[in-house]
N, C-alpha and C positions, 0 to 999 in steps of 0.2 A: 464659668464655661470656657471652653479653649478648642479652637478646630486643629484637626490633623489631617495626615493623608493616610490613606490607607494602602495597600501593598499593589492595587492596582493604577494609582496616581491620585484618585478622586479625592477631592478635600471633602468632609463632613462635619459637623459639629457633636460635641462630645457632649450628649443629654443629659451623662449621671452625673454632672457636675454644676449645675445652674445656679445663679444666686439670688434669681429674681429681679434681674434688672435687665430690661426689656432692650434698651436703648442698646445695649453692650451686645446682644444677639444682633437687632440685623446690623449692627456696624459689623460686627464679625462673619455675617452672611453676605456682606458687600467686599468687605478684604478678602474672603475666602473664593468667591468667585473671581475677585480681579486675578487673584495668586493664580487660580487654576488655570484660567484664559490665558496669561502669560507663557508658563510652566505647556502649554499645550502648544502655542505657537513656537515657542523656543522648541520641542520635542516635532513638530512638525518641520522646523527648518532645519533643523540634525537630519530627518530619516530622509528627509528628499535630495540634501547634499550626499549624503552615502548612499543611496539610491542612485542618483547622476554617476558619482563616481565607477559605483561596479558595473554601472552600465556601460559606461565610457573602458573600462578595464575588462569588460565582460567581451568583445568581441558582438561581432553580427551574429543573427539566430542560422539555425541549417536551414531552414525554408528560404533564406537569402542565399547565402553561401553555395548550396546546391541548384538553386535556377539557373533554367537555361536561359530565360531572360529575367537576370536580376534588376530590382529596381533600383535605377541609377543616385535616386534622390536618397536615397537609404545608405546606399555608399558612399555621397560625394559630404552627405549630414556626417557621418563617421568620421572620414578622413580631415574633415575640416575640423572638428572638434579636437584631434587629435593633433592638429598643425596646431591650435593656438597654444597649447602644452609646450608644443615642439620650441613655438617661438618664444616663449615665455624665457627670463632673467633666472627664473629660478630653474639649479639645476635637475631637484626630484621631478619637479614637471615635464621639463626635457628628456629625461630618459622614461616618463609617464609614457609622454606621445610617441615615442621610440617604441616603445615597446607595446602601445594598442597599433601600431600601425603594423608592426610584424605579426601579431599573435592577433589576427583581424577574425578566427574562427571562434565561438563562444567556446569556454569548457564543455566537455560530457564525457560522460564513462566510456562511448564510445564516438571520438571525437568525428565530424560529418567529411568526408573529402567534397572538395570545393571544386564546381566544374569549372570548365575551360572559360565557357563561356563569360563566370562568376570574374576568375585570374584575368581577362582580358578587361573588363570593363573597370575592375578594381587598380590592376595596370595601369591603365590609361587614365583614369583620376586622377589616381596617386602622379604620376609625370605631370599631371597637370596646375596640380596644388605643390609643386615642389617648384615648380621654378621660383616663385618668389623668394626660396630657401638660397639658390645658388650664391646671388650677394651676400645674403647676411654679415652683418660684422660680429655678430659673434661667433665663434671659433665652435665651441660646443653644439652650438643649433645646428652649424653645416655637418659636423659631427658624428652625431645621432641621427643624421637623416640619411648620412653616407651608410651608418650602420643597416638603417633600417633599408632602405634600397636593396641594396647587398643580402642580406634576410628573404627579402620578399621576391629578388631573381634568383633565389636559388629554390625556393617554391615554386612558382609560374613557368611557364613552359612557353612565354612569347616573348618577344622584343621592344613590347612599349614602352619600358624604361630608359630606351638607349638615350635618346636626348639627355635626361635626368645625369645617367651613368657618364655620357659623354664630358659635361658640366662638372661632374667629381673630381673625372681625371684630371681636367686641366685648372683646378682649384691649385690655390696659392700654399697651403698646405698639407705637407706631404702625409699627413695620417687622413686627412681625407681623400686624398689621391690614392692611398693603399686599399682604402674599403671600395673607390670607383676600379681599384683593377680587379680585388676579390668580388665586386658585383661583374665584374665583365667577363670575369671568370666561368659563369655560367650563362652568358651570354650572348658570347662570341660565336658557338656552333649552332645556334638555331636557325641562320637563315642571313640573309644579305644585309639587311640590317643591322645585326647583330657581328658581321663582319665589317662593318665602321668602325667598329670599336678597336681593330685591331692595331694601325697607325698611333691612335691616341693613347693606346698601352704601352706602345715603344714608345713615346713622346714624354709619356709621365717617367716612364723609366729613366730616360735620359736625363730628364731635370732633378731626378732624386735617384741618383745612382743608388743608396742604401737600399732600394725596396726591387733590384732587379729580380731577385729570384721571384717575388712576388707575379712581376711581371712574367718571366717566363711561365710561372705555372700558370696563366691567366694564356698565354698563348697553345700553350699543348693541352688543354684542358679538354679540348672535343675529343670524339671519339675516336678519329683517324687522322692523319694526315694531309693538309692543303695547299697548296704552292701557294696562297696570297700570307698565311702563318709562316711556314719554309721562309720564305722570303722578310718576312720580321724578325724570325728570329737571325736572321743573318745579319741583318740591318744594326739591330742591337749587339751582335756581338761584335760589328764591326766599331761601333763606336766606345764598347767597352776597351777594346785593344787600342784605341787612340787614347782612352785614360790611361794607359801605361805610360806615355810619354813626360808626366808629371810623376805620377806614383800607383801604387796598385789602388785600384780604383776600392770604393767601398763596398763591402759585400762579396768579398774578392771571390768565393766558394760558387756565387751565383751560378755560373754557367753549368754546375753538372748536369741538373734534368733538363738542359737544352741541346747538350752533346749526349746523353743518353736518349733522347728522340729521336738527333739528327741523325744517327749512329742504328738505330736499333732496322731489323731488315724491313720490316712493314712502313718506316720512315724513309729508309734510304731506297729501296726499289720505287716509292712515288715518285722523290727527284728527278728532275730531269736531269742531262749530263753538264749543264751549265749549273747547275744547284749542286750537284755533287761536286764538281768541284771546287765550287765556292766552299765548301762544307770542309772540304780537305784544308782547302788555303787556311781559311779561317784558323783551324786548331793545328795546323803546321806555324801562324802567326802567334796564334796564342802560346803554344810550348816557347817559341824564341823571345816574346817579349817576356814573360814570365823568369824566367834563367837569367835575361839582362837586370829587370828592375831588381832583384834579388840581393844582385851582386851591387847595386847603387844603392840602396837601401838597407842594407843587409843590418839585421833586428831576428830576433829568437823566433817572434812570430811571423815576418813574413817567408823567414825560411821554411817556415812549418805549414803557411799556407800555399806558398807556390809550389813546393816540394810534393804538395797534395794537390795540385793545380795540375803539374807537369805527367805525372803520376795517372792521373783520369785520363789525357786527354792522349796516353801511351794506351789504355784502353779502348779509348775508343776508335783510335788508330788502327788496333787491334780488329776490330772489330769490323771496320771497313774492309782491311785485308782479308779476312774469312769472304768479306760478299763481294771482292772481287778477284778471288781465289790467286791473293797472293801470299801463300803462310809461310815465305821467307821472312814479308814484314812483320807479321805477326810476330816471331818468334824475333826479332831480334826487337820490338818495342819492350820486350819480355827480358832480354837480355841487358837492354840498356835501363832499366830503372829498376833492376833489380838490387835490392837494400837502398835505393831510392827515402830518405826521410830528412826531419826536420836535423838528425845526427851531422847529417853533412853539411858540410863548407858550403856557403854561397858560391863559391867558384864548382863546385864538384858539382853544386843542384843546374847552374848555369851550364856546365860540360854536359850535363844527359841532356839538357832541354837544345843545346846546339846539334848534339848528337843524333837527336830522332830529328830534326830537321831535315840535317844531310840523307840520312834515311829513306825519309817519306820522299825529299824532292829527285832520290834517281831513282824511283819507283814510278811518281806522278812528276811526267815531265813540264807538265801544265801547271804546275806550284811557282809562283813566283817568290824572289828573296825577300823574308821577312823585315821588317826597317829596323835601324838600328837606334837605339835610344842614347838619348845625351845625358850626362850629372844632371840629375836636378840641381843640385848649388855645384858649380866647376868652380874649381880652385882657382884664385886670381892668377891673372898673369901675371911674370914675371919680367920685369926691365931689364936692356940691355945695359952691359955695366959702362960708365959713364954717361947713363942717359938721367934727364932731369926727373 
């Protein structure tokens, strides 16, 4: 006699094969149920871990999601389960919780939109199970929470995040700090709140010059133009023109979509007349430091990127003079950087950027003189002869 399993799991005993020894049946009616028992509870602790799991990966059901008043224990049970992933050593776990925390709506063929009131209270959880996150010492967990933050305010429509996002930017690393400016990114025009965040965007910037275009796009990101943004981004470019007095700062290209804002007529007619002129200064300083560092530095590429620097910013020079109907400037901005490229001499990229200077400043008598930059390494002095 010999027991097997059959195709539905059950152990049985195999009748057409008996030998008449009794004793041999129920010992093999005692191993064949212990087997079974086991084999059942092992099959039972599988389906209920991958059960946890897709539940955990599954998202909240649309009868959550869509209430007007969601229940809070249902979301803060979610989000918590998905912070200890977050916090977990291992990294598939980390980006587990990363990613139930973003994709917080179940699947379905026709996936459910999440009310406001759902986004507000999941919001304000979420900020509230992340602080613990801001320390962390591991690099990864602050990481994937920046991610997921970042994620989740470009879904939601309020500003509960801001503490959370605030906490990003001013993090010790700079890839965390890029996902707190891409979370502020959509955050910033919803409301006075969310204009906190704008200082702390120039502040990340500055500490990681590499990431300023990030940052600019994080500031023009609303739908129109504000004088408390006007005023950041001027902020910011004033300190990128003090990194010229070293070397061209990193990210040298940053400034276009902050002079194509500051520039464009829907931006320039909000200005007031103290902000326009700062706007003129600003890229009247920037064309002269640009032409100086050039000629200190002088390298294939940064001829190639100032020359492209100097070049924009004769654009949008341009562009000023059309809105305040001077197209004398206009056309000589058009005159002096014409064959304008990487082709030319440091000294020649340096002459056009002197050139629209002179330009802009007997136009705008309000332009003060640009600063003059020093070598970075100046050549030793030289001793008078017979001295020691």
């Amino acid at each position: 006699m010999i027991y097997i399993f059959d195709t539905t799991g059950n152990c049985r005993i195999d009748r057409g094969r008996t030998d008449g020894v009794a004793k041999s049946v129920a010992a093999l009616r005692q191993s064949c149920a212990r087997l079974t028992l086991g084999l059942t509870l092992v099959a039972v602790a599988f389906i209920a871990l991958v059960t946890a799991s897709f539940a955990h990966a599954a998202g909240l059901p649309a009868n959550v999601v869509q209430s007007l008043s969601p229940p809070a224990d249902t979301i803060t049970q979610y989000i918590a389960q998905a912070m200890i992933d977050l916090k977990s050593p291992d990294p598939a776990k980390q980006q587990a919780g990363r990613d139930a925390l973003i994709n917080f709506v179940a699947p379905a063929p026709n996936p459910p939109q999440p009310s406001p009131t759902f986004m507000s209270v999941y919001s304000q959880t979420l900020n509230a199970q992340l602080a613990s996150i801001a320390n962390a010492p591991d690099l990864r967990t602050r990481l994937n929470a920046a991610i997921a933050v970042a994620k989740v305010s470009e879904k939601n429509d309020n500003e509960k995040l801001v503490p959370t996002i605030t906490a990003l930017l001013n993090d010790k690393s700079e890839a965390v700090a890029i996902w707190g400016m891409k979370a502020a990114k959509f955050v910033i025009p919803r409301g006075a709140e969310g204009a906190k965040l704008i200082t702390q965007v120039v502040a990340a910037a500055q500490r990681f010059p590499s990431s300023t275009t990030i940052a600019y796009q994080a500031l023009i990101s609303g739908p129109g133009p504000s004088a408390p943004v006007i005023d950041a981004i001027h902020l910011l470019m004033k300190a990128r023109i003090d990194l010229y007095n070293t070397e061209i700062p990193p990210d040298p290209l940053a400034e276009f979509p902050a002079m194509l804002q500051l520039v464009d007529t829907k931006w320039w007619n909000a200005q007031n007349a103290a902000q326009q002129q700062k706007t003129i200064q600003l890229l009247t300083h920037l064309a002269s430091v640009a032409g100086q560092r050039v000629v200190l530095n002088d390298t294939a590429e940064n001829r190639d990127a100032m020359s492209s620097m100097i070049k924009k910013i004769s654009g949008s020079i341009g562009a000023i003079a059309i809105n305040t109907n001077k197209p004398a400037l206009e056309n000589k901005m058009n005159e002096l950087t014409k064959g304008l490229g990487k082709t030319m001499t440091a000294q020649q990229i340096a002459a056009v950027g002197a050139g629209m200077v002179t330009a802009i400043r007997a136009e705008y008598s309000t332009v003060g003189p640009p600063p003059t930059l020093a070598a970075t390494n100046p050549a030793p002095a030289t001793t008078k002869a017979g001295a020691p």
